[in-house]
N, C-alpha and C positions, 0 to 999 in steps of 0.2 A: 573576524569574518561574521558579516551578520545577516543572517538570512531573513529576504523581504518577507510582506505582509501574506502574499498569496504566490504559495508554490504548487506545484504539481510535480510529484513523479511518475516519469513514464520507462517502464520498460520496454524491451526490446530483443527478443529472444536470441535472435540471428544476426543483430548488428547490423541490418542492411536499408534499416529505416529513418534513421538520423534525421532527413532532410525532411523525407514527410512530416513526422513528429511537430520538430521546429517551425514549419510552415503552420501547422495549429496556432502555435504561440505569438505567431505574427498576424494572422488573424486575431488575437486575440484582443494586441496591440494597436490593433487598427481599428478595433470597435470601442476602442476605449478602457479595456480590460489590461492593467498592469500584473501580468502574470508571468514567475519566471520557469523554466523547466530544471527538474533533477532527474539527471539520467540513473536508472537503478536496476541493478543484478546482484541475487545474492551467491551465494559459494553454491547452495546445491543447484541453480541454473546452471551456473559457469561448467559446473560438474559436469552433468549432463549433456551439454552444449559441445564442452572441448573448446572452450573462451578464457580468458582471461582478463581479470579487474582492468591490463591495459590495453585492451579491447574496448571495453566501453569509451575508458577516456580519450580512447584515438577517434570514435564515431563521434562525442560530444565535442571534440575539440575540430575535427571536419566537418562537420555540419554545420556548427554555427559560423565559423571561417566563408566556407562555401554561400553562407547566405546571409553574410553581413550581419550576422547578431551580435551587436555590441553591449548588450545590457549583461547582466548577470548568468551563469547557469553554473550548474554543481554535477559531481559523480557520486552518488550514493555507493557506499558501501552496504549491501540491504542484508538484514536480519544475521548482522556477527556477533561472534563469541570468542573471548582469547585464544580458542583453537583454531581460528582460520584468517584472526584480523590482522595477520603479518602480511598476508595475501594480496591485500587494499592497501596499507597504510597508506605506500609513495603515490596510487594512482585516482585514488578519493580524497575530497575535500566536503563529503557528508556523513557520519557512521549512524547506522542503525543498531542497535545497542539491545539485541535479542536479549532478555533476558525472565523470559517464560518460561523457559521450564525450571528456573528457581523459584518460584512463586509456590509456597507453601513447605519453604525448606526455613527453620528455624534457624537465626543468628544463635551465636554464643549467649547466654545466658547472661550474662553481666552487659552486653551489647542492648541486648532487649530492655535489662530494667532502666540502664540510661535514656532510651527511647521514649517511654512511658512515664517516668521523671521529668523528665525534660519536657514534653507537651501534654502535662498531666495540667498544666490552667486552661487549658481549653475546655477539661472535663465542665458540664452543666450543660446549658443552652447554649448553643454556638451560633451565631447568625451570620450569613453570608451574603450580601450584597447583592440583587436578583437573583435570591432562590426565596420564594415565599413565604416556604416554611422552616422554623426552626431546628436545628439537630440536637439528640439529646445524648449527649457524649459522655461516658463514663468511661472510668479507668480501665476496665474491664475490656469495653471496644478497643479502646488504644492498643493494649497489650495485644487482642485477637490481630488486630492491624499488622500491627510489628510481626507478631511472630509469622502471620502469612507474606509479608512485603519487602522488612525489614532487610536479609541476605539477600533476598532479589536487587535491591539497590545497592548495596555492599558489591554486589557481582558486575553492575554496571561501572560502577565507581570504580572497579580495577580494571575497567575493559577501556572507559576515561582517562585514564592515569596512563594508565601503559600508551596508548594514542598519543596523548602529550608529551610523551616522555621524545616523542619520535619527530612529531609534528610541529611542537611550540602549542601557546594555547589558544591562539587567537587563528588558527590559521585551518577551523576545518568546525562545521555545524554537528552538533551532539542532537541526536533525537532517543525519547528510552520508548521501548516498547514494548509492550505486557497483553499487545491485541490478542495471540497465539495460543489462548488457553480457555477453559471450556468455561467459566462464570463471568458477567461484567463487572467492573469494580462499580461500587458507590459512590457518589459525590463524596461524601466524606472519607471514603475508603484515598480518593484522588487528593483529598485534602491533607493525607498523613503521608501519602506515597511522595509528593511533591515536599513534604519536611524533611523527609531521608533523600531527599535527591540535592535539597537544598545543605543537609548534614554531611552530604559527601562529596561537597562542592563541585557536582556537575553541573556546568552551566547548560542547560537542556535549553537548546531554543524550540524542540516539538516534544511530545509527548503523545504514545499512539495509545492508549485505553481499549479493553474491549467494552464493545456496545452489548446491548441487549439483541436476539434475534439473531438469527443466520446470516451470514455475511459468506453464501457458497461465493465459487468462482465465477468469474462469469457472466452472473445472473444475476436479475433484480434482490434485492433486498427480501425476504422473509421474517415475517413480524409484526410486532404493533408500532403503528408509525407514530403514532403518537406518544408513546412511550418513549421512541427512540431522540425524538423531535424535545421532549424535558430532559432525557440525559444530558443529550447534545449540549442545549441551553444551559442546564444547571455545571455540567462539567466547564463552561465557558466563565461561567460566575465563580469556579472553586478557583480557577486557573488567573484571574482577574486578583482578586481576592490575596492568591496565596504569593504570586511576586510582590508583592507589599510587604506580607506578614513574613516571607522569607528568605526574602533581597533576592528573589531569583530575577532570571534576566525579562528586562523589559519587556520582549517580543515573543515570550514564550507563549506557542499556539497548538490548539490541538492540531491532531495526526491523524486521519482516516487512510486505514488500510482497506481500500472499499473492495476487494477481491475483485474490481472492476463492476459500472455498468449498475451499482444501487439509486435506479433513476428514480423509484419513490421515496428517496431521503433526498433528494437534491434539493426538493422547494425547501424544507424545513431549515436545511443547511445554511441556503444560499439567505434567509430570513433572520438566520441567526448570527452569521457575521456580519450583516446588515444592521442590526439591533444593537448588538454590543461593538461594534466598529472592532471587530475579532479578526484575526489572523485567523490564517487555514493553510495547512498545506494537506495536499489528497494524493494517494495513489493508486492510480488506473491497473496497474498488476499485467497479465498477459494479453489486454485486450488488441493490442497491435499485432500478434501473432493469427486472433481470429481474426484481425482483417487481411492479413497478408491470403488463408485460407479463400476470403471471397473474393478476394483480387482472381486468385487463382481461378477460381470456380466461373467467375465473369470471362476471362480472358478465355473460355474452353479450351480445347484440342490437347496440349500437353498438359496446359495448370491445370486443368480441370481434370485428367487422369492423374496428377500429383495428389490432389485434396483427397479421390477416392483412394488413392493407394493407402493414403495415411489413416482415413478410414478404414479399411480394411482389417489393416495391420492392428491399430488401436481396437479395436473391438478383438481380434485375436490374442490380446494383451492386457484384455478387461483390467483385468484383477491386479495385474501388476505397476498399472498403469495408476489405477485408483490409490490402492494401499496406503501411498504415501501423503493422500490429500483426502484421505476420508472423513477428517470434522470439516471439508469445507467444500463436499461434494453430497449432490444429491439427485442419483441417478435413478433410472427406474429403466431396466435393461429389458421390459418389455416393449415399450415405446423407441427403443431406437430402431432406425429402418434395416429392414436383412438385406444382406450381400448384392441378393437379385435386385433387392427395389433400387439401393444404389446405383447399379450399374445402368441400369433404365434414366437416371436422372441428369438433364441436362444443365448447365450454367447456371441459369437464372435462378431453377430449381433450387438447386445444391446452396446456391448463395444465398438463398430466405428462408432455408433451414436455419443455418448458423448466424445470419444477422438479428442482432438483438431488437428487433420490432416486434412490441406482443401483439400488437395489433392485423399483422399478416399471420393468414391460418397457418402457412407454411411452416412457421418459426417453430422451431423445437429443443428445448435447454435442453434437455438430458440430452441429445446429440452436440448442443454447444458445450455441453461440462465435457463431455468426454472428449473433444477436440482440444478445452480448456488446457486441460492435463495431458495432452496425446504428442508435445510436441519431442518429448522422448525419440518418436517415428519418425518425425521429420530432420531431429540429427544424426541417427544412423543412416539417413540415406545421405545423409551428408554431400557432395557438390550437384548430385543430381537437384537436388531439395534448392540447394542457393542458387542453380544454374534458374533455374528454372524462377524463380523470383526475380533475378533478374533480368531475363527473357521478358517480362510482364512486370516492370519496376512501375511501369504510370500507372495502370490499371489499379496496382495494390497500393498507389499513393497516396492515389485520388481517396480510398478507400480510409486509409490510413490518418489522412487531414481531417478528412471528413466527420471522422467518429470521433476522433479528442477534442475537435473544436466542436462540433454540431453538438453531441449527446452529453460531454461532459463537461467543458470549457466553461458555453452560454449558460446553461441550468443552475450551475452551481456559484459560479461570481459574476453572469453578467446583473446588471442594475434592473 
């Protein structure tokens, strides 16, 4: 199975947007943009939700039925770990290959010196193919490499193994991902991580890297764009570079976990698989859930007291609501609006709070991070919550088309 040049995955909290989603993608199709969709939820969504991995594949597999998609699409299995990847095997044909929080856990000892042995001729000047300037690699680096990276990919490698043992090996796309931790890797650091991915024969067709800079939910990007805009590039050149030096697969491309909606890295992006004629797969995270919110909010009368209720609730739930996504939230719980101002607020209002234009005064992230994370609220209210989406299914459609083809489709692959 081999995953095209340009994917996107899109979630989908509630399962009830399928079609919307898809209709992006046809649009996308029709402008000339060959891009395919991966539908993605991970275990703590599902958790939360009260869904199941074959849930998703039922919405991916009616959606594109329903709209004649005959090209490609996939079910991401998003951020597993041998503890829950039985969960997905049968109903995924993409795995996300969480293996973050091994990241700074040393291999065995005689594991390491063969690592460092073994790509100890790299040690000197190392030059890499469009990256500028040279790297100056000693044994020393190597080993710090291994011993931060090393079992991290060992842990991938049995999360690999065990999926193939189930699936065959050809029959379901390997992504590793190391986004979910508080330092970005180095070009070179991605140069040794890619020799153990290669030494533990996973054939990875993406790899997710963390960047430099904030990467909240939600919200624009935070950072030096510039900065981000030579990692980007230079990790494009390690990754070019290193299926050469490491028989990895042909198609292997980076991975952005964009938290949704980092529209000031999109020009850089869309520049950079332009340049190196790169692969890209992106994923947009819960921004279909914020649209479904101003669908509600546009449609007033009941959706529009559904959005405040959830409001309500989630500010009642601050703290617990946040807890779980605090390296990737940044609130400031003075600026959200109080109870009363809510209540006073009509449709339109409500809906240019949370829509991501920074250019309308309205717009307010710390009220869209907490919605980001608030959908908790909207599965305990459970059929009232879906009743009501689908009461107002066009309205949130429109909504929901709208934003994956308009803000991140075009920006980032169109020409």
């Amino acid at each position: 199975m081999i995953l095209e040049k340009y994917s996107m995955g899109v979630g989908d909290r509630f399962g009830l947007q399928g079609k919307a989603q898809l209709n992006a993608f046809i649009k996308a199709q029709q402008s000339g943009i060959e891009l395919v969709p991966v539908w993605n939820k991970s275990h703590r969504e599902h958790s939360i939700i009260g869904t199941k991995p074959a849930n998703v594949r039922t919405e991916a597999d009616q959606a594109t039925k329903k709209l004649d998609w005959t090209d490609s699409y996939y079910v991401d299995a998003d951020h597993i770990n041998l503890d829950n990847v039985d969960e997905f095997v049968q109903h995924s044909d993409f795995f996300t290959l969480d293996v973050a929080d091994f990241i700074g856990q040393e291999a065995p000892q005689d594991v390491t010196d063969r690592f460092v042995d073994k790509y100890s001729k790299y040690a000197g000047s190392l030059s890499i193919p469009g990256i500028d300037e040279a790297f100056d690699v000693t044994a020393e680096l190597i080993r710090e490499v291994a011993c931060k990276y090393v079992q991290a990919i060992r842990e991938a490698g049995k999360i690999y193994r065990h999926i193939e043992s189930i699936k065959g090996a050809d029959n379901f796309i390997t992504e590793v991902s190391m986004d979910e931790t508080d330092q970005p890797q180095t070009p070179l650091e991605m140069f040794f991580i890619l020799a153990a991915i290669s030494d533990e024969q996973i054939p990875a067709q993406t790899i997710a890297p963390k960047f430099t800079g904030r990467f909240n939910k939600g919200v624009d990007y935070v950072g030096d764009v510039a900065q981000f805009e030579k990692e980007f590039n230079d990790d494009i050149a390690v990754i070019s570079f290193s299926v050469k030096e490491f028989g990895l697969p042909q198609n292997l491309k980076l991975s952005i976990h964009s938290g949704s909606d980092k529209f000031s890295i999109y020009g850089p992006i869309n520049k950079a698989i332009k340049k190196f004629n790169a692969g890209l797969h992106v994923k947009t995270a819960g921004t279909t859930w914020l649209e479904e919110l101003i669908g509600l909010a546009e449609s007033e009368g009941d959706g529009l007291e559904a959005a405040k209720e959830i409001y309500l609730k989630s500010l009642e739930k601050f703290d617990a609501l946040c807890a779980p996504y605090a390296t990737v939230i940044d609130i400031d719980k003075s600026k959200l609006p109080t109870p009363a101002a809510i209540e006073k607020w009509d449709g339109p209002t409500f809906a240019a709070a949370i829509r991501h234009d920074q250019s309308c005064p309205g717009y307010n992230p710390n009220l869209r991070q907490l919605f980001h994370v608030g959908y908790k609220v909207a599965a305990q209210m459970g059929d009232r919550y879906l009743d009501v989406l689908k009461k107002y299914e066009e309205q949130v459609a429109i909504n929901v088309t709208k934003n994956i083809y308009q803000r991140h489709i075009l920006p980032i692959f169109a020409e």
